[in-house]
ZAVEX-342640 format. One record per residue (C-alpha): residue number from 1; residue in one letter; z, y, x. Coordinates in steps of 0.02 Angstrom, whole numbers, always signed. Layout:
N
<NUM, 'A', <Z, Y, X>>;
...
***
This chain:
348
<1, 'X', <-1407, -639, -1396>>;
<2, 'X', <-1386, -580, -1220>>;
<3, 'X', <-1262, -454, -1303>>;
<4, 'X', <-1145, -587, -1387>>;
<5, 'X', <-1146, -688, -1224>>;
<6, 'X', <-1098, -554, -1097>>;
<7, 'X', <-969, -506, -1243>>;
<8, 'X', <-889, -664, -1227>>;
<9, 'X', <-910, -702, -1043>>;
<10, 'X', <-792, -555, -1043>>;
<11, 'X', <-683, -555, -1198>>;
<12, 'X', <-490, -595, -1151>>;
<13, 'X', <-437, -764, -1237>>;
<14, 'X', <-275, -756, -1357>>;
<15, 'X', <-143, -771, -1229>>;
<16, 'X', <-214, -662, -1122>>;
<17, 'X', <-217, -531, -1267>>;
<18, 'X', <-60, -567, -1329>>;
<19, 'X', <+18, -525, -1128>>;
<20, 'X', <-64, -371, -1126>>;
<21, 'X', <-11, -321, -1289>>;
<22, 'X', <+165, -343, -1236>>;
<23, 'X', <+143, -250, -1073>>;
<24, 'X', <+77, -99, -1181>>;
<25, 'X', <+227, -130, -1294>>;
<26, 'X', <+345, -61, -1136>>;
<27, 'X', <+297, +105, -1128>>;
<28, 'X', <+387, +140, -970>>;
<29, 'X', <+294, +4, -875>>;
<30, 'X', <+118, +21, -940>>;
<31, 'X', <+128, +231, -921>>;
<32, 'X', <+200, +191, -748>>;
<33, 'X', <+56, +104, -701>>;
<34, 'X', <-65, +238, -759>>;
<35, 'X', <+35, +354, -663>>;
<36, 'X', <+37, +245, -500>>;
<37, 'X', <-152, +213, -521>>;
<38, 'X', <-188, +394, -516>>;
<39, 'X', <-63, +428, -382>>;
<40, 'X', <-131, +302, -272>>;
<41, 'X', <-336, +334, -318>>;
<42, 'X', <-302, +498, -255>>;
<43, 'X', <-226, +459, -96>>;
<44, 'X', <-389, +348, -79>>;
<45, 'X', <-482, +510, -33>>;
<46, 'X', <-360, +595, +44>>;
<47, 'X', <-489, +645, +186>>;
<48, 'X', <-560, +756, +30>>;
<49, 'X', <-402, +810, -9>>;
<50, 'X', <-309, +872, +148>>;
<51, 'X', <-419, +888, +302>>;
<52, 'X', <-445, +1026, +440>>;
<53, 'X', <-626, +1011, +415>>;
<54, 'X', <-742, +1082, +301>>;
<55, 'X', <-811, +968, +161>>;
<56, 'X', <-978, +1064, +158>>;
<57, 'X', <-1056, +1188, +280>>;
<58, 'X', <-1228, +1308, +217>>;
<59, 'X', <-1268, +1376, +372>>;
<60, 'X', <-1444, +1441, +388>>;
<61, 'X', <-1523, +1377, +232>>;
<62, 'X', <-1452, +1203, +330>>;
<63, 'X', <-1311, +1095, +242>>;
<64, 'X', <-1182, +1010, +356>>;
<65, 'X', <-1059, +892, +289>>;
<66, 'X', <-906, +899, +434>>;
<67, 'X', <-795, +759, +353>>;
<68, 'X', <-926, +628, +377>>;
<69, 'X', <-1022, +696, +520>>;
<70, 'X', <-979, +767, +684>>;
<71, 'X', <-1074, +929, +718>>;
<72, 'X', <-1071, +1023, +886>>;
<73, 'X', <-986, +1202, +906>>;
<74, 'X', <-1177, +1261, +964>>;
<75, 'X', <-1265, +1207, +791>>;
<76, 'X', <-1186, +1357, +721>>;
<77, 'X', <-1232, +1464, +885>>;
<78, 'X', <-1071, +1439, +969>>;
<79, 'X', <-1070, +1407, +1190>>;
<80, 'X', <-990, +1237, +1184>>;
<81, 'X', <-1081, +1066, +1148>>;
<82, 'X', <-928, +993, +1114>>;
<83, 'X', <-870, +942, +908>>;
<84, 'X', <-839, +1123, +830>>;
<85, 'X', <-658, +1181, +786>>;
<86, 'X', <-673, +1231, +618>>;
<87, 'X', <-495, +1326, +626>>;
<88, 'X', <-543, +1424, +744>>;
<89, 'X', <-576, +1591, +681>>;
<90, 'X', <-727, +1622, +806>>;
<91, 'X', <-826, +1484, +733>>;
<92, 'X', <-781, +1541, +547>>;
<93, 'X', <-862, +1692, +618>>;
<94, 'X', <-1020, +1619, +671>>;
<95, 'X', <-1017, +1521, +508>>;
<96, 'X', <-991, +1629, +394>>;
<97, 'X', <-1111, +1758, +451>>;
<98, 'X', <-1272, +1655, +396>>;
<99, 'X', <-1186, +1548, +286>>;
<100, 'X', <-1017, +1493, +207>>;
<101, 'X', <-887, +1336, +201>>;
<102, 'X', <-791, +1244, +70>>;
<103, 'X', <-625, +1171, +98>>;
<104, 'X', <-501, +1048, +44>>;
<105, 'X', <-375, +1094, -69>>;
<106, 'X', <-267, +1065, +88>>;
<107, 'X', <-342, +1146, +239>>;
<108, 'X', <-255, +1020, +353>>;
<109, 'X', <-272, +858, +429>>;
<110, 'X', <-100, +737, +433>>;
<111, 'X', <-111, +781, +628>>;
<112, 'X', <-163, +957, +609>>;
<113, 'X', <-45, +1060, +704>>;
<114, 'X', <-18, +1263, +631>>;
<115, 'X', <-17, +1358, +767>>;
<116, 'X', <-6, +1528, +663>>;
<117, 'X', <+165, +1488, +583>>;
<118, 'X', <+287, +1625, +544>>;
<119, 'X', <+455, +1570, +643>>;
<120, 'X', <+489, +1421, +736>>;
<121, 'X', <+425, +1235, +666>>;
<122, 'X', <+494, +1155, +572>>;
<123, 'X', <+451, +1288, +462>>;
<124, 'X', <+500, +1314, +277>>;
<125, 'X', <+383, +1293, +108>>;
<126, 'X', <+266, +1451, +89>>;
<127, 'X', <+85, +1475, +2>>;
<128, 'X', <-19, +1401, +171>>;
<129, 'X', <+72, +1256, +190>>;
<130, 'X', <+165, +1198, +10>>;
<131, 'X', <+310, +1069, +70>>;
<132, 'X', <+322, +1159, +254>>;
<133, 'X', <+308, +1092, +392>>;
<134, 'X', <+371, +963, +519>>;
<135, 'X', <+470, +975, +684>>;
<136, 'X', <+296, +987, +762>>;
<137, 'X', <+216, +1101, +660>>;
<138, 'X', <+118, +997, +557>>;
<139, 'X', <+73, +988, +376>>;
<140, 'X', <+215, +898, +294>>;
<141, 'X', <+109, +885, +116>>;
<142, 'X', <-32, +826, +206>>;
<143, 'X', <+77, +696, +303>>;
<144, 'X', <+167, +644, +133>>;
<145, 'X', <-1, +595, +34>>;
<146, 'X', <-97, +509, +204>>;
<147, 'X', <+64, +416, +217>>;
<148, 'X', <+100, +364, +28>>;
<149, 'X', <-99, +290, +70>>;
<150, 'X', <-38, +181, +209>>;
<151, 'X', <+125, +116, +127>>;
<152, 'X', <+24, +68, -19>>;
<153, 'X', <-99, -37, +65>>;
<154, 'X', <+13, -111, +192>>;
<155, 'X', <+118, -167, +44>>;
<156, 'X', <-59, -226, -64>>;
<157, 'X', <-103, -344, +116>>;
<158, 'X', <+79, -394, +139>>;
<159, 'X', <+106, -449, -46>>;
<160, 'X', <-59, -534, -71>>;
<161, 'X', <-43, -647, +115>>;
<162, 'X', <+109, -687, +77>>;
<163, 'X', <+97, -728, -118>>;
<164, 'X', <-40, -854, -57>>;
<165, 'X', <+46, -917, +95>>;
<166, 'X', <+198, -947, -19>>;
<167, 'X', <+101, -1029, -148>>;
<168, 'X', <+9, -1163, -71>>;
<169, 'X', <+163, -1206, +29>>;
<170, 'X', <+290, -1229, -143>>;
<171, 'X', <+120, -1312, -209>>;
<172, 'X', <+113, -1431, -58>>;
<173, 'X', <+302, -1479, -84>>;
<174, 'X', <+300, -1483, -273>>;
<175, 'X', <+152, -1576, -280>>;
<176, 'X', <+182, -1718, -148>>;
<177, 'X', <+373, -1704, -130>>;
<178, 'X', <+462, -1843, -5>>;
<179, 'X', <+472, -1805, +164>>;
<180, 'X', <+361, -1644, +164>>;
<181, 'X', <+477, -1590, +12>>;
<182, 'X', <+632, -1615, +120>>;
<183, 'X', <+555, -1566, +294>>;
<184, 'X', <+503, -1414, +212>>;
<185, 'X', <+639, -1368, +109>>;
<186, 'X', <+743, -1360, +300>>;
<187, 'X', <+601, -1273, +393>>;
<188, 'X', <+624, -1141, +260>>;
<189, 'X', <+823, -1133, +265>>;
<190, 'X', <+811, -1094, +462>>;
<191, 'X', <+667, -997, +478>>;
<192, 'X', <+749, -861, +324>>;
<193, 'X', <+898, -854, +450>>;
<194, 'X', <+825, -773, +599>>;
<195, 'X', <+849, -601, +620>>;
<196, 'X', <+666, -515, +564>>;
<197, 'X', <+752, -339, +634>>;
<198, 'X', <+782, -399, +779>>;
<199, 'X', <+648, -494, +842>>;
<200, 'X', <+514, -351, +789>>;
<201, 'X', <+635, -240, +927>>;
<202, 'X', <+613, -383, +1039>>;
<203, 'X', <+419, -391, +1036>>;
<204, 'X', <+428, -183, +1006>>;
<205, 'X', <+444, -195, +1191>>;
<206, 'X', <+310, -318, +1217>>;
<207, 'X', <+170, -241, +1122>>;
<208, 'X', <+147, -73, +1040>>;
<209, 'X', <+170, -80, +856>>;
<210, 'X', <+14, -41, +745>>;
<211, 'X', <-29, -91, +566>>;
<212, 'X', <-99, -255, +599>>;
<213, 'X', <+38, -304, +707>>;
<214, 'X', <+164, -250, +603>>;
<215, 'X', <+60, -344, +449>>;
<216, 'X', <+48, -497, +553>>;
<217, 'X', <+246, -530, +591>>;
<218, 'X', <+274, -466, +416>>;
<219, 'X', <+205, -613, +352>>;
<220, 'X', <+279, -712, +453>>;
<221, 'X', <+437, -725, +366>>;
<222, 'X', <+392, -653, +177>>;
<223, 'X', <+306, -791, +116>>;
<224, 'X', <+461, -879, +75>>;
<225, 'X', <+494, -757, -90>>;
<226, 'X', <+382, -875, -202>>;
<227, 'X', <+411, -1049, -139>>;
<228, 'X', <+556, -1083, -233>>;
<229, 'X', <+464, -1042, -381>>;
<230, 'X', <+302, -1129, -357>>;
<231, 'X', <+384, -1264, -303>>;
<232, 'X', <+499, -1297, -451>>;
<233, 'X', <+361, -1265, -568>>;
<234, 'X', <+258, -1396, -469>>;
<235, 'X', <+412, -1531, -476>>;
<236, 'X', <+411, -1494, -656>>;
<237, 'X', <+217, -1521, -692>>;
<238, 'X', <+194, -1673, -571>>;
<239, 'X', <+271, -1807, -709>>;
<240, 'X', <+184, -1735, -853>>;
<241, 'X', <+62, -1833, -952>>;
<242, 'X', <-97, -1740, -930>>;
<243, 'X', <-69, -1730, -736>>;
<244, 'X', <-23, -1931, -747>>;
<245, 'X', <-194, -1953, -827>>;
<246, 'X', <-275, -1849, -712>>;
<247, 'X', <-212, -1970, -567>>;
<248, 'X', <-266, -2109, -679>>;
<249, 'X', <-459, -2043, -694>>;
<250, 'X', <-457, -2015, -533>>;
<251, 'X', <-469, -1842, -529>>;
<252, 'X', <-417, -1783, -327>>;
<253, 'X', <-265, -1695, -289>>;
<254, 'X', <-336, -1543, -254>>;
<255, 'X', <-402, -1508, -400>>;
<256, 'X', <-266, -1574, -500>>;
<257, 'X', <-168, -1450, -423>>;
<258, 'X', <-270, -1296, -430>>;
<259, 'X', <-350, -1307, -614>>;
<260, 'X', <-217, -1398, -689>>;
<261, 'X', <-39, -1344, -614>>;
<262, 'X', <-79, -1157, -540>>;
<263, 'X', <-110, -1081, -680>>;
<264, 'X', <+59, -1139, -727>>;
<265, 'X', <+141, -1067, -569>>;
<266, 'X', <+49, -912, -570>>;
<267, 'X', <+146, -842, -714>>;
<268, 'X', <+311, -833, -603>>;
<269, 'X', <+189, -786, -444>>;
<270, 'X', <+128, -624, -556>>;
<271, 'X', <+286, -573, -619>>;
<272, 'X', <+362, -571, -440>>;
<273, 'X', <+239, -479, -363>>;
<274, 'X', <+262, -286, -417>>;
<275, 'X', <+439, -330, -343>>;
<276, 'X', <+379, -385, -185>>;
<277, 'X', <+270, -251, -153>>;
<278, 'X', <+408, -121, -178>>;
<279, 'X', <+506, -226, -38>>;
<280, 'X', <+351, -207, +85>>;
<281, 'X', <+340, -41, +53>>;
<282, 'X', <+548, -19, +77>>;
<283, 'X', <+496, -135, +226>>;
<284, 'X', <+392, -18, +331>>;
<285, 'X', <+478, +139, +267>>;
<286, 'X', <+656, +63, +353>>;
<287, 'X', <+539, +5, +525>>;
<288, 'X', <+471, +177, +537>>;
<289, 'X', <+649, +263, +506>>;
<290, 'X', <+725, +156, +663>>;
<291, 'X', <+561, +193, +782>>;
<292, 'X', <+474, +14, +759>>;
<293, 'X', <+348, +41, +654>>;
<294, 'X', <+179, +118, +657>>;
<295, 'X', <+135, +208, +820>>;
<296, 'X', <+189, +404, +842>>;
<297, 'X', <+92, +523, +758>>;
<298, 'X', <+39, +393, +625>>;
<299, 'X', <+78, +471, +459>>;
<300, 'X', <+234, +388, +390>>;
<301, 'X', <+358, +418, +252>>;
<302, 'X', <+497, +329, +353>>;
<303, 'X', <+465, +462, +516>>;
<304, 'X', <+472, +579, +389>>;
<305, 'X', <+636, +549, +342>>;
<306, 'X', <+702, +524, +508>>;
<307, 'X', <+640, +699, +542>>;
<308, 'X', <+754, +750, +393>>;
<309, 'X', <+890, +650, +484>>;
<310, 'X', <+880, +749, +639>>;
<311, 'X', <+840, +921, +579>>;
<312, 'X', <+957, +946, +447>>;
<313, 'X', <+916, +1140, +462>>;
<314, 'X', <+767, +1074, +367>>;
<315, 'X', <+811, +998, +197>>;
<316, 'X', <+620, +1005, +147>>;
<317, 'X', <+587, +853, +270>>;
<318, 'X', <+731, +744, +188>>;
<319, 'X', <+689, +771, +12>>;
<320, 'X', <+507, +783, +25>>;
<321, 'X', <+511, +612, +82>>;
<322, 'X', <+662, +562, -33>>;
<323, 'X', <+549, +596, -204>>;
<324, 'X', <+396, +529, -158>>;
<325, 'X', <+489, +338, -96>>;
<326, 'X', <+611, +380, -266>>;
<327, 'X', <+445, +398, -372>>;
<328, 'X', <+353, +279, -294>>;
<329, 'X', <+493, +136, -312>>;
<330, 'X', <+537, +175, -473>>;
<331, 'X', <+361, +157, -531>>;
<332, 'X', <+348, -7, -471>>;
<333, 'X', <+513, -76, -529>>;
<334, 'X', <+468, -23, -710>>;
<335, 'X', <+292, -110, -694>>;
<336, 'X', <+363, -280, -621>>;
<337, 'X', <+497, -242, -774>>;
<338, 'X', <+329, -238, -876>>;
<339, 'X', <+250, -367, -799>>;
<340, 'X', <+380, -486, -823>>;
<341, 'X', <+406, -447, -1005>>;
<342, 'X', <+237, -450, -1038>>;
<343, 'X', <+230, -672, -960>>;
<344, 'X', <+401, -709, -1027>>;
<345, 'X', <+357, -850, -1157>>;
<346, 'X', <+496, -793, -1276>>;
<347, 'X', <+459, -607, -1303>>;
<348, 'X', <+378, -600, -1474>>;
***
């Protein structure tokens, strides 16, 4: 019996089966999203991945775990009490004569600097460091998946703010219309006019860009994507019969409005929001092309391609960054295509 009811707690009603069924039905959206997933899980441990520290350490019948821990240079008999340089070759001495160390895949941090390159940084592709290198020696594959990581989520906490910013407002004007509907609809008309570029190179010079900051005036003027939609849908529902006799039962507004008329307006709210993420991510790519977006040094697919910009010596740096923003869009253009497929009422 306990079966059968957590069975059911969880088992997808019709409608819900029939959407995914159509969303498996485009094959380019629903293997794009299997091939974003994995793309983006593994840029969750991208520490494991590419780092400039060991991921385990045996040292003296001892185990040492460097990624999570910070472990002095004298633990492994070294003269300094300071955190241990694991690149330097006197330590993998001392290590590796009572003991050994396993590395990454990538033996280098996104602000590891190679000091042993062969010619002058940026340096080309070869079998220590895959995609090359920047104009500052650094890892440029390393760089590529810490900073695929960072678009992602910036774009994930962009979209979601503003998809619920831009929801309850088009719910608030839908719902109650009037003066708020008209007041709003104005706000909205001037505040999409000013010029987002330029006042984030106005404050640039107030405040030093980071990711909240960034995040923060972001939001500020992207919430207005889904309150034309919300709204309308809201206008539309207000005068129907079961949110009349809601009103009439006395049912309050608030929960007229979020178990009876959301669920409605989520439909266009889901199918926007693969689109919206690819514009955050476009977003913060074009801020950190011009110089006003993350801080320097911060891994970044937009610094990356100005670097390509500016040392065109280098192709590597240009089309590095080129394929991964090509995949990366393209994936999540084909799953909003999906997406919006899979909620359109007259799809069979």
């Amino acid at each position: 019996m306990k079966f059968l009811k957590l069975s059911s707690m969880f088992s997808l009603n019709p409608l819900t089966r029939e959407r995914w069924s159509r969303f498996k039905a485009h094959r380019r959206g629903y293997w794009s999203l299997w091939i974003f997933a994995v793309l983006f899980l593994i840029s969750l441990f991208a520490e494991v991945i590419a780092n400039d520290k060991p991921l385990l350490i045996s040292f003296k019948g001892g185990w040492y775990f460097p990624i999570a821990e910070q472990y002095a240079e004298t633990e492994f008999g070294g003269e300094f009490a300071t955190e241990a340089d694991y690149t330097d070759p006197y330590v993998q001495d001392l290590i590796h004569a009572d003991g050994y160390m396993i590395w990454p895949v990538i033996r280098f941090h996104y602000d590891t600097i190679n000091y042993n390159l062969s010619g002058p940084a940026p340096s080309a592709p070869d079998g220590v460091n895959w995609l090359g290198t920047d104009d500052k020696g650094r890892d440029v594959l390393a760089r590529i998946i810490y900073g695929f990581r960072i678009s992602v989520l910036f774009g994930f906490a962009l979209t979601l703010i503003s998809t619920v910013v831009g929801v309850m407002v088009g719910a608030g004007q839908g719902y109650y219309g009037g003066w708020l509907d008209l007041f709003g609809q104005r706000f909205i008309e001037i505040w999409s006019g000013m010029p987002t570029l330029f006042l984030l190179i106005i404050l640039s010079s107030f405040v030093e860009p980071n990711f909240w900051w960034l995040l923060g005036i972001m939001v500020l003027f992207s919430w207005m994507g889904l309150v034309g939609v919300v709204r309308a849908e809201f206008l539309r529902c207000r005068n129907l019969d079961y949110v009349r006799a809601a009103q009439a039962l006395g049912v309050n507004d608030q929960r007229i409005m979020l178990r009876h008329m959301l669920p409605n307006a989520m439909v266009a709210s889901l199918t926007m929001m693969p689109f919206i993420l690819s514009g955050s991510v476009t977003t913060l790519t074009s801020l950190d092309f011009l110089g006003f977006g993350l801080p320097a040094g911060s891994p970044s697919l937009g610094e990356l391609l100005a670097q390509g910009k500016t040392n065109l010596q280098a192709p590597w740096l240009g089309l590095s960054a080129f394929v991964v923003l090509s995949i990366m869009l393209s994936l999540l253009v084909f799953i909003g295509e999906a997406v919006r497929d899979a909620f359109d009422p007259h799809q069979q």
